[in-house]
Biopython code that builds the backbone (N, CA, C, O; Angstrom):
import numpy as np
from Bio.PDB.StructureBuilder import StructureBuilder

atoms = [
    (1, "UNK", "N", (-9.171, 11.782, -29.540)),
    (1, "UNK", "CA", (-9.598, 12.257, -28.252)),
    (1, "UNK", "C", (-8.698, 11.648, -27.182)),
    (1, "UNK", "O", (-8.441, 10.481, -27.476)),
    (2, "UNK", "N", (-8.087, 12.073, -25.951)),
    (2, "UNK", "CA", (-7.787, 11.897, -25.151)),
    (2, "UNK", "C", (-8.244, 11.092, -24.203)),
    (2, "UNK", "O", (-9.354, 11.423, -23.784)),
    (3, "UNK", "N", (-7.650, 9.899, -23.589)),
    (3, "UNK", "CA", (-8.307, 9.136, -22.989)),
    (3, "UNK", "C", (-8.222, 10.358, -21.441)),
    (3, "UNK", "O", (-7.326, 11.182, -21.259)),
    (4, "UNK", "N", (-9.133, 10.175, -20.751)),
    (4, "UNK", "CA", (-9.118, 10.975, -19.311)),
    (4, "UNK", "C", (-8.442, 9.554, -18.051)),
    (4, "UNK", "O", (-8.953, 8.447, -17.881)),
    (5, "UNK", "N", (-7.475, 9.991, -17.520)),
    (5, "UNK", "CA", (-6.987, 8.785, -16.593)),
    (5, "UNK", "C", (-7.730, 8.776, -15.383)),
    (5, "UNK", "O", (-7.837, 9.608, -14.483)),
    (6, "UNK", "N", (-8.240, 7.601, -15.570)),
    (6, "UNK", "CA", (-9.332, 7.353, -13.870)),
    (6, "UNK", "C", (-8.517, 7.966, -12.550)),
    (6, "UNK", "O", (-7.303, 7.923, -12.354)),
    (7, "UNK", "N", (-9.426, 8.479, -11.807)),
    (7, "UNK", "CA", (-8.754, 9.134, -10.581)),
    (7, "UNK", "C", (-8.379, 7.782, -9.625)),
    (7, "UNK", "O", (-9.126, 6.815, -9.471)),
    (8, "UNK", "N", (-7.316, 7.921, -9.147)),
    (8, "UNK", "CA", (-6.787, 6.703, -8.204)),
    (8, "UNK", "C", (-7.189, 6.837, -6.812)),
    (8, "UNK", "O", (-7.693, 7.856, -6.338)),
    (9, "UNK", "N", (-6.883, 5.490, -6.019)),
    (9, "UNK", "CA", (-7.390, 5.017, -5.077)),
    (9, "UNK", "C", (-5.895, 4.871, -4.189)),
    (9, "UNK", "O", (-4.906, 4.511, -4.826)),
    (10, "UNK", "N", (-5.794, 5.092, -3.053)),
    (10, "UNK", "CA", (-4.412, 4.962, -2.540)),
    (10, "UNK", "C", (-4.478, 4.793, -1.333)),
    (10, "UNK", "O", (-5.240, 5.535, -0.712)),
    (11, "UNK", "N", (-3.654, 3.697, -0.549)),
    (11, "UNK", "CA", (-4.265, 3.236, 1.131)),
    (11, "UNK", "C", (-2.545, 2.865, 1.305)),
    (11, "UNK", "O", (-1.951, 2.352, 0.358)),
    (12, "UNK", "N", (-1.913, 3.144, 2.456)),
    (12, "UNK", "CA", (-0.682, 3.163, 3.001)),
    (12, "UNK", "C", (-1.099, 2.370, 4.611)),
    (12, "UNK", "O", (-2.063, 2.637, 5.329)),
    (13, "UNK", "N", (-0.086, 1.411, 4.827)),
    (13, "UNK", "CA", (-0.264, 0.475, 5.959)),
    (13, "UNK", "C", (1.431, 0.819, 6.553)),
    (13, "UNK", "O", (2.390, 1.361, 6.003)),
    (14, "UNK", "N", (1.249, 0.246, 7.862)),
    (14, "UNK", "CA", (2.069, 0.374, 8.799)),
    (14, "UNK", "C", (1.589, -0.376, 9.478)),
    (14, "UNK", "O", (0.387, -0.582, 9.646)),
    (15, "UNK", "N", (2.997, -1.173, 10.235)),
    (15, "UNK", "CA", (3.157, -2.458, 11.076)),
    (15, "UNK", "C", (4.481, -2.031, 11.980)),
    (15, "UNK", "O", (5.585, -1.598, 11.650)),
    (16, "UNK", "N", (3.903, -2.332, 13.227)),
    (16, "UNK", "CA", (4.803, -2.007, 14.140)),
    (16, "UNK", "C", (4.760, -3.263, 15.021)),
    (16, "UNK", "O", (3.729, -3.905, 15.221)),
    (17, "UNK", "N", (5.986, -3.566, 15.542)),
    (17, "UNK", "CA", (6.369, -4.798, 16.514)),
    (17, "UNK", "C", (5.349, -4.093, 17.475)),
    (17, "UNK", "O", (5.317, -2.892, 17.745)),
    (18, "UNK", "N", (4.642, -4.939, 17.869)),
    (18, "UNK", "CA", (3.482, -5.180, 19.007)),
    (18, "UNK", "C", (2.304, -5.270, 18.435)),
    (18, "UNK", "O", (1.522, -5.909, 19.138)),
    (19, "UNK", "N", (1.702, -4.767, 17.117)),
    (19, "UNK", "CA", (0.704, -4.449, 16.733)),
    (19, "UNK", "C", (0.486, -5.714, 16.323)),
    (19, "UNK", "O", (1.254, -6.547, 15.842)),
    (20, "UNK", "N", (-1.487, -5.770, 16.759)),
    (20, "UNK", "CA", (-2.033, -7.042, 16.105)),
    (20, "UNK", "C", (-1.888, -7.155, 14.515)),
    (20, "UNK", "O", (-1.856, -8.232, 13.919)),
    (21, "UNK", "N", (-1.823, -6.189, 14.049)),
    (21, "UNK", "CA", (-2.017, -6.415, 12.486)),
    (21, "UNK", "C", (-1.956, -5.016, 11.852)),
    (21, "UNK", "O", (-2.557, -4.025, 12.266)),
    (22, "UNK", "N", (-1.046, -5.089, 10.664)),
    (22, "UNK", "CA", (-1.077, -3.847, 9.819)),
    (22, "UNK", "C", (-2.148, -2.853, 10.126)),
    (22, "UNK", "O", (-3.315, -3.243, 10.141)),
    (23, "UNK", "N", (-1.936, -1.930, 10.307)),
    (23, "UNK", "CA", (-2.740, -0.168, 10.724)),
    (23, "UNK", "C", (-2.729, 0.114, 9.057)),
    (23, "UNK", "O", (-2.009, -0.317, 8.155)),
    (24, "UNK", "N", (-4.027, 1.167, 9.088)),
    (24, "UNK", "CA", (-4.404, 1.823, 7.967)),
    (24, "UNK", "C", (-3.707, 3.226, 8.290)),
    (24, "UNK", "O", (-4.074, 3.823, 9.302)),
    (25, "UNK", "N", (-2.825, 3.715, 7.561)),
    (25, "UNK", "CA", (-2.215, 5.052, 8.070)),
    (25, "UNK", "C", (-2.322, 6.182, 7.312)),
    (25, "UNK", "O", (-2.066, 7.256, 7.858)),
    (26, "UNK", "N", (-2.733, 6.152, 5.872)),
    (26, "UNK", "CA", (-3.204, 6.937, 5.081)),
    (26, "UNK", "C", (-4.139, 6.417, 4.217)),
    (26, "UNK", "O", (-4.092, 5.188, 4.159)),
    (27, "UNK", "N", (-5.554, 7.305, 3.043)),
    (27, "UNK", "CA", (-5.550, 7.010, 2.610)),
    (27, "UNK", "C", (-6.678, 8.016, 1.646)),
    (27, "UNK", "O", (-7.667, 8.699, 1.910)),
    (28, "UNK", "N", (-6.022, 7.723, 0.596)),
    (28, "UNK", "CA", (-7.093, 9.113, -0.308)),
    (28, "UNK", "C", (-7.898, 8.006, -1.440)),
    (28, "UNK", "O", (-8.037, 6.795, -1.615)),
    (29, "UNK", "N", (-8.386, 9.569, -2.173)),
    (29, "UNK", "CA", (-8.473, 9.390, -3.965)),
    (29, "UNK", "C", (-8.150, 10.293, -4.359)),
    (29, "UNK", "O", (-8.090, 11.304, -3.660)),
    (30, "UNK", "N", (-7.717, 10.269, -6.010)),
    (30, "UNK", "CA", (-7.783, 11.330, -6.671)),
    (30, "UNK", "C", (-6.082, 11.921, -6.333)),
    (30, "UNK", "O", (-5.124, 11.156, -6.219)),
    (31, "UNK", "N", (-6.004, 13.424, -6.212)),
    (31, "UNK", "CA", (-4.609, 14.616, -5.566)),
    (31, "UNK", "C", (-4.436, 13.725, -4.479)),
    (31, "UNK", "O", (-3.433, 13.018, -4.579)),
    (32, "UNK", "N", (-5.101, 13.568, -3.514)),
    (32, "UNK", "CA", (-4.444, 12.963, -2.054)),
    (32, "UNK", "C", (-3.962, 11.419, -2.336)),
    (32, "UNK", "O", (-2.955, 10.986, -1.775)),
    (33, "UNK", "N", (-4.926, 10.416, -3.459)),
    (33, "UNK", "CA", (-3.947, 9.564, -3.812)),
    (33, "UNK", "C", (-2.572, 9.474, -4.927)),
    (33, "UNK", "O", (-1.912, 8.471, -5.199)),
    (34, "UNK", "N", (-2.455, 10.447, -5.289)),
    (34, "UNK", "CA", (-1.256, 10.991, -6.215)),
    (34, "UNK", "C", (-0.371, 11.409, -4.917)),
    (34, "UNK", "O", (0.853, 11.340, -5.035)),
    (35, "UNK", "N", (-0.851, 11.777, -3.862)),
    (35, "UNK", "CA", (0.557, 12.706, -3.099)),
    (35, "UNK", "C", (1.036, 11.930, -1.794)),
    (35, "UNK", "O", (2.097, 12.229, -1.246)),
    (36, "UNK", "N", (0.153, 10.855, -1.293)),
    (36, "UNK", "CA", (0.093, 9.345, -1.110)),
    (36, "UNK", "C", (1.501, 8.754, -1.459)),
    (36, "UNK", "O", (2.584, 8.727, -0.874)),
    (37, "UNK", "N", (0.926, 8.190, -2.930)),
    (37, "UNK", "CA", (1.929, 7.390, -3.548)),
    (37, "UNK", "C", (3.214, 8.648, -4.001)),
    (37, "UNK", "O", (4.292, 8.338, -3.494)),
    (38, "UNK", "N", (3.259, 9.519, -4.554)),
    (38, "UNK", "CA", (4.473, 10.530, -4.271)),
    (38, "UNK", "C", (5.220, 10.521, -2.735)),
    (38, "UNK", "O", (6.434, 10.324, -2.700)),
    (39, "UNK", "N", (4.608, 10.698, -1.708)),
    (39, "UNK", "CA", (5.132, 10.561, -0.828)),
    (39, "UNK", "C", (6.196, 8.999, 0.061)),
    (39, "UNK", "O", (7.138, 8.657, 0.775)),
    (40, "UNK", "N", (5.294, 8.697, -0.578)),
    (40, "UNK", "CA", (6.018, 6.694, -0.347)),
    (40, "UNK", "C", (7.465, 6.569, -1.277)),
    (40, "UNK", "O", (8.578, 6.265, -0.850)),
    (41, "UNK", "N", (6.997, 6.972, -2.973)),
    (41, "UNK", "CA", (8.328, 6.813, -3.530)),
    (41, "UNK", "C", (9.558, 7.938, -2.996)),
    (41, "UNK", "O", (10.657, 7.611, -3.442)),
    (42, "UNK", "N", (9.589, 9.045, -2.235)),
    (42, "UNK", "CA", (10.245, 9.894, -1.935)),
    (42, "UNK", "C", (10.821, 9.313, -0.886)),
    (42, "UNK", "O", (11.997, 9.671, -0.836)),
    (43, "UNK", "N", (10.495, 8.464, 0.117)),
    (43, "UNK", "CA", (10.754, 8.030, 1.349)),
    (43, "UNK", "C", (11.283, 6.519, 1.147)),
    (43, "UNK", "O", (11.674, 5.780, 2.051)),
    (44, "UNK", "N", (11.203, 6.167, -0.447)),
    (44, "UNK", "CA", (11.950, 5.431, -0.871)),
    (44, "UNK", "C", (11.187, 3.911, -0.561)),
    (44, "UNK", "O", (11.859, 2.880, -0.559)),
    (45, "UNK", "N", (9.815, 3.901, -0.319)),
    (45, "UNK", "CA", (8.945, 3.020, 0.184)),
    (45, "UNK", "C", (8.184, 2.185, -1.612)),
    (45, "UNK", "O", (7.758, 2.656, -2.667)),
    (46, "UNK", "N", (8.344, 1.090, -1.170)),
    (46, "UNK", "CA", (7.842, 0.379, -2.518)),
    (46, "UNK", "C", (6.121, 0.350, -2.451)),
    (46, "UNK", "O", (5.276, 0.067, -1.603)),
    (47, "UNK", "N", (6.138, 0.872, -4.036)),
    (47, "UNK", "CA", (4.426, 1.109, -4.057)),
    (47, "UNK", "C", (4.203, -0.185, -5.170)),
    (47, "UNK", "O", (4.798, -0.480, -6.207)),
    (48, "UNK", "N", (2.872, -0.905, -4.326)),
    (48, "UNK", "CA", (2.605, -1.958, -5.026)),
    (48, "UNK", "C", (1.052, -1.553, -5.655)),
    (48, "UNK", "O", (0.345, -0.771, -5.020)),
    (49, "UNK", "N", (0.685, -2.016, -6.668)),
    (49, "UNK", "CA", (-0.471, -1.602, -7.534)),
    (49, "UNK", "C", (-1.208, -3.303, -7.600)),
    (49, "UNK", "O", (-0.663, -4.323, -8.023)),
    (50, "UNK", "N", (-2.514, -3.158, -7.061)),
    (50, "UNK", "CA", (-3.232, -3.665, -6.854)),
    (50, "UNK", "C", (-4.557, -3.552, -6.579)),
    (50, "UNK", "O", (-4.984, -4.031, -5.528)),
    (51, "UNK", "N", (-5.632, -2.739, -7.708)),
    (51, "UNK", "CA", (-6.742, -2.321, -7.584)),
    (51, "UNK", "C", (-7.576, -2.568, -6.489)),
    (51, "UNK", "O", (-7.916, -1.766, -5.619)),
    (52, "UNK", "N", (-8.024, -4.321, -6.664)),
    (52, "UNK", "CA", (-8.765, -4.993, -5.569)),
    (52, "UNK", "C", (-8.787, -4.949, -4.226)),
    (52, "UNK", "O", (-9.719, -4.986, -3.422)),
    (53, "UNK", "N", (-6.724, -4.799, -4.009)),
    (53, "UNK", "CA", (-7.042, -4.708, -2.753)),
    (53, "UNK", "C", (-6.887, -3.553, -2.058)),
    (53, "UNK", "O", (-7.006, -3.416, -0.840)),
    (54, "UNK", "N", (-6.496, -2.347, -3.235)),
    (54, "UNK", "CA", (-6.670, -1.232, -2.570)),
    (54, "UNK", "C", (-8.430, -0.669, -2.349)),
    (54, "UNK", "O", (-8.720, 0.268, -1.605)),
    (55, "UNK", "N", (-9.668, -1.627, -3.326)),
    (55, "UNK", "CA", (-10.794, -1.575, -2.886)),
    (55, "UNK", "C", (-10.847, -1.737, -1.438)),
    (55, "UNK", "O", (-11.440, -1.068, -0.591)),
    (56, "UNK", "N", (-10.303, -2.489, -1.361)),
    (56, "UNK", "CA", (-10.782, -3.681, 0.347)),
    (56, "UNK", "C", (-10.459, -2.601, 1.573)),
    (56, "UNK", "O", (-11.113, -2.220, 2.543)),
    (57, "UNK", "N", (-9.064, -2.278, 1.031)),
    (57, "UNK", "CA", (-8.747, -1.576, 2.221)),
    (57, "UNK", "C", (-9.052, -0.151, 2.184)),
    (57, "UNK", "O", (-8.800, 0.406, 3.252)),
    (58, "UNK", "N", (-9.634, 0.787, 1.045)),
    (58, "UNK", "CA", (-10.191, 1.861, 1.315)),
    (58, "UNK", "C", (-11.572, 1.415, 2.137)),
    (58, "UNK", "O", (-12.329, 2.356, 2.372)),
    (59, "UNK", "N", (-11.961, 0.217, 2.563)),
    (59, "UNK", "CA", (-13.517, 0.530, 3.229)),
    (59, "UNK", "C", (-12.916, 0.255, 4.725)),
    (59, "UNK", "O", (-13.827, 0.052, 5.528)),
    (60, "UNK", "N", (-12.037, 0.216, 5.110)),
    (60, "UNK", "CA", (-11.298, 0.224, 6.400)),
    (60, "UNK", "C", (-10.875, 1.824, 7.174)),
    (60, "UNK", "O", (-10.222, 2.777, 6.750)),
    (61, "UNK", "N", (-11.392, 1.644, 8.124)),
    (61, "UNK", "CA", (-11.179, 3.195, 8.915)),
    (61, "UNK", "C", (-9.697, 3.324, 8.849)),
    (61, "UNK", "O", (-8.874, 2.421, 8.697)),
    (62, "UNK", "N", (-9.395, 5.294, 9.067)),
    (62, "UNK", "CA", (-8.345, 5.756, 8.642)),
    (62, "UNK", "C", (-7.839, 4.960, 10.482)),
    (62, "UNK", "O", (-8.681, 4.864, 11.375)),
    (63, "UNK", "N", (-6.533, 4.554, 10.638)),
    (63, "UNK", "CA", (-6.142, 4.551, 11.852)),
    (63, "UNK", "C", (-6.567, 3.170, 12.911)),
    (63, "UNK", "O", (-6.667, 3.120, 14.137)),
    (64, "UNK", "N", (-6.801, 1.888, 11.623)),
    (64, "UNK", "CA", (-8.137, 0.789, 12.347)),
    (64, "UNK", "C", (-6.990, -0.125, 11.554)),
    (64, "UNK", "O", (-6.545, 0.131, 10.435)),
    (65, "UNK", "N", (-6.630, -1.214, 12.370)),
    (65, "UNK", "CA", (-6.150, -2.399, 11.818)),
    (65, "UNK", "C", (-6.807, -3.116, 10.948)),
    (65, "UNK", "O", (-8.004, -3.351, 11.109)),
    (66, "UNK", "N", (-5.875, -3.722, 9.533)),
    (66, "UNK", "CA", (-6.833, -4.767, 8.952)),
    (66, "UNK", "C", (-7.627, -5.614, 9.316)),
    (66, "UNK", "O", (-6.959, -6.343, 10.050)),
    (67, "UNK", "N", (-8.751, -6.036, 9.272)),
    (67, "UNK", "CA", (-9.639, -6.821, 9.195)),
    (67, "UNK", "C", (-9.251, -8.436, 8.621)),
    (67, "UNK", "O", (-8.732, -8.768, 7.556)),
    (68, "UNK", "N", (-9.657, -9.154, 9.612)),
    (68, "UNK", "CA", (-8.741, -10.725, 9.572)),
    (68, "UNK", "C", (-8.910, -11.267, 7.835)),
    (68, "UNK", "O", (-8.030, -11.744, 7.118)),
    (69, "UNK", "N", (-9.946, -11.072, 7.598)),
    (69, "UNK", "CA", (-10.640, -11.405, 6.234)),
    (69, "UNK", "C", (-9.366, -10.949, 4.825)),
    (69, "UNK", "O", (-9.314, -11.421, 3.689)),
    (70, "UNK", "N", (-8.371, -9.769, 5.538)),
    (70, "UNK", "CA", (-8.121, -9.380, 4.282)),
    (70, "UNK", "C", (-6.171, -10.007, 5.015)),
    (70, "UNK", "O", (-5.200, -9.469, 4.483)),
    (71, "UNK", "N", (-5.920, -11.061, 6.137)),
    (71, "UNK", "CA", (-4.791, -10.908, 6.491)),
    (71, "UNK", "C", (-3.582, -11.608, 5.332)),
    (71, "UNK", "O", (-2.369, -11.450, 5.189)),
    (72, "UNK", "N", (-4.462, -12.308, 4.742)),
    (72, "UNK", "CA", (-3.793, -13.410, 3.498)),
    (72, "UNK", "C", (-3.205, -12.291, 2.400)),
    (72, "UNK", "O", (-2.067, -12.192, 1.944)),
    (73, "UNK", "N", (-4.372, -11.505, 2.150)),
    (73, "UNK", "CA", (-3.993, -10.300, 0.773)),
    (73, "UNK", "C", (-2.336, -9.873, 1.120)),
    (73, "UNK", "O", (-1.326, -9.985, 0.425)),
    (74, "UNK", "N", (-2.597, -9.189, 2.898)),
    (74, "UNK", "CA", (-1.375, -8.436, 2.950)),
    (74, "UNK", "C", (-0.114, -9.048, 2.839)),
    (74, "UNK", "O", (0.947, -8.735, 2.301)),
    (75, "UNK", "N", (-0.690, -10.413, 3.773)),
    (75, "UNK", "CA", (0.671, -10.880, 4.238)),
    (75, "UNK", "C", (1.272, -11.293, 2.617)),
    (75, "UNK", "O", (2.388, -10.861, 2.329)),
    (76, "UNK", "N", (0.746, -11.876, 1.893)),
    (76, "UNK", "CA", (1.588, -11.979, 0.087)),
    (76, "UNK", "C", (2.020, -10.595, 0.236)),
    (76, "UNK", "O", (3.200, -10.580, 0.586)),
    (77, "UNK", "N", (1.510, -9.384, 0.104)),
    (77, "UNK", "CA", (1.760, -8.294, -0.444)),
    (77, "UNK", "C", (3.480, -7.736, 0.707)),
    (77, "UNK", "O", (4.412, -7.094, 0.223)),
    (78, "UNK", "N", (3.427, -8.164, 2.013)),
    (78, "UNK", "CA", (4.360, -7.821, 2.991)),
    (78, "UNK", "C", (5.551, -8.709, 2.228)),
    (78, "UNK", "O", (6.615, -8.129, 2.012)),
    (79, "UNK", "N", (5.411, -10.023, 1.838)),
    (79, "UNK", "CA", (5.994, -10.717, 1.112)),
    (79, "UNK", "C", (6.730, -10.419, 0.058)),
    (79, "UNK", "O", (7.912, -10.630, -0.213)),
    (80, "UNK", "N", (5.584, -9.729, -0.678)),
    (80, "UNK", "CA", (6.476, -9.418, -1.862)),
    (80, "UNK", "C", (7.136, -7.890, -1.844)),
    (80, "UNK", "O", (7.792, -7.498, -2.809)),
    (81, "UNK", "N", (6.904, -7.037, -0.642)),
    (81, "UNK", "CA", (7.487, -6.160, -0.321)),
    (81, "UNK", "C", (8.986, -6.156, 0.243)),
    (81, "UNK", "O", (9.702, -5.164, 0.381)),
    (82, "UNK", "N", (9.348, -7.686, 0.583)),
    (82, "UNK", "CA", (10.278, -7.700, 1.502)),
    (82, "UNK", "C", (11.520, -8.580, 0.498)),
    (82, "UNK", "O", (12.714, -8.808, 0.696)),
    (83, "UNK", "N", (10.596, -8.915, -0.615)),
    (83, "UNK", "CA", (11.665, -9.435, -1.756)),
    (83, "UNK", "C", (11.997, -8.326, -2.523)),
    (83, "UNK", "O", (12.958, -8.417, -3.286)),
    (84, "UNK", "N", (11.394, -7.345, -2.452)),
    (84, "UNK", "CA", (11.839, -6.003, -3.258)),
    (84, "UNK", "C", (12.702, -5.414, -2.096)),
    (84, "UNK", "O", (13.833, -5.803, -2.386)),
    (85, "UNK", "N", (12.749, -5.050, -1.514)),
    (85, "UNK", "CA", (13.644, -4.790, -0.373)),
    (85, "UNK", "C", (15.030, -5.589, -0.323)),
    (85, "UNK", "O", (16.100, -5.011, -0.131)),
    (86, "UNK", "N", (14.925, -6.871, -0.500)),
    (86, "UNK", "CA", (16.137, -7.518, -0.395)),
    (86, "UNK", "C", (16.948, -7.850, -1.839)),
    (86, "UNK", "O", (18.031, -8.430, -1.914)),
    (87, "UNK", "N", (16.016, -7.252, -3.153)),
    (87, "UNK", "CA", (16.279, -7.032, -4.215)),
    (87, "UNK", "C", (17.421, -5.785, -4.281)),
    (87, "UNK", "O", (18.591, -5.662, -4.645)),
    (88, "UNK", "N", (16.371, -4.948, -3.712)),
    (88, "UNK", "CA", (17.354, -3.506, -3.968)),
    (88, "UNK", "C", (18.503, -3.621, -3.088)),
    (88, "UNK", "O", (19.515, -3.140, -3.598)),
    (89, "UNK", "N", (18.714, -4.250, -1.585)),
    (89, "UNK", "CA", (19.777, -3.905, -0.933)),
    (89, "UNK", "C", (21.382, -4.969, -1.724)),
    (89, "UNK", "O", (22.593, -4.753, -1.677)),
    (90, "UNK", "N", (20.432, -6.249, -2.462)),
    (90, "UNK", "CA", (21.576, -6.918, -3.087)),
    (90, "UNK", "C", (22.167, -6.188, -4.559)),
    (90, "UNK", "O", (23.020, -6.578, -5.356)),
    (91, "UNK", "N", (21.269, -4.903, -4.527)),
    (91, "UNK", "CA", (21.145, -3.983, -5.598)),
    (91, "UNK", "C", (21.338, -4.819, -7.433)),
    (91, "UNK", "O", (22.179, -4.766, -8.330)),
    (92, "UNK", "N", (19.791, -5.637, -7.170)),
    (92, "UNK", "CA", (19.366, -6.492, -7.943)),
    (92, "UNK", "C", (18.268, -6.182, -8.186)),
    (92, "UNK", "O", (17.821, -5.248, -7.520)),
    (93, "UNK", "N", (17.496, -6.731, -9.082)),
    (93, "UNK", "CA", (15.909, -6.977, -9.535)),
    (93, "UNK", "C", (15.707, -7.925, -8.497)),
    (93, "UNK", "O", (16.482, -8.667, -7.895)),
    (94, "UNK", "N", (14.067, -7.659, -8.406)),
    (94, "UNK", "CA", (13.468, -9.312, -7.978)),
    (94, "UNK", "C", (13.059, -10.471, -8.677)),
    (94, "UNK", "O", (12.694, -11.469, -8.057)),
]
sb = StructureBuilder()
sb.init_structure("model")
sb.init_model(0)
sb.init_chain("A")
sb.init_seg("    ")
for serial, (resi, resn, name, xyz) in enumerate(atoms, 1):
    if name == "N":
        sb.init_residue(resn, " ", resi, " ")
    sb.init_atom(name, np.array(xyz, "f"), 0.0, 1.0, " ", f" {name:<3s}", serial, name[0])
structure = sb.get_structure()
């Protein structure tokens, strides 16, 4: 029998110089989180997989800055976004 693959969870952030804290800028389940994360790798944006904290931040309004509680999660996650970034431009692994 076929295992059936759980429908996914998918939340996209954006940080802009001035902003108090990462914005919620997309975020689905299911097709809209498949076209989500399709859309990020097309735009060449690193998708990080992290169940928990894509829990946290689907209970966050579409268009509502993170919540102080979750600023530790991101800032690792901005972290390790920015070593993949400086991975690929030394066109290296991290």
């Amino acid at each position: 029998m076929d295992k059936v693959k759980p429908l996914a969870n998918a939340v996209a952030l954006a940080y802009h110089s001035g902003d108090s804290a990462p914005r919620i800028v997309a975020k689905g389940h299911g097709l809209i989180a498949e076209q989500i994360i399709e859309r990020a790798k097309e735009h060449g944006v690193a998708v990080h997989e992290s169940k928990e904290l894509v829990a946290l931040l689907m209970q966050v309004e579409l268009d509502e800055h993170i919540p102080p509680a979750l600023y530790r999660a991101v800032a690792e996650l901005l972290a390790w976004l920015y070593r993949v970034e400086a991975a690929q431009q030394r066109g290296g692994n991290v």
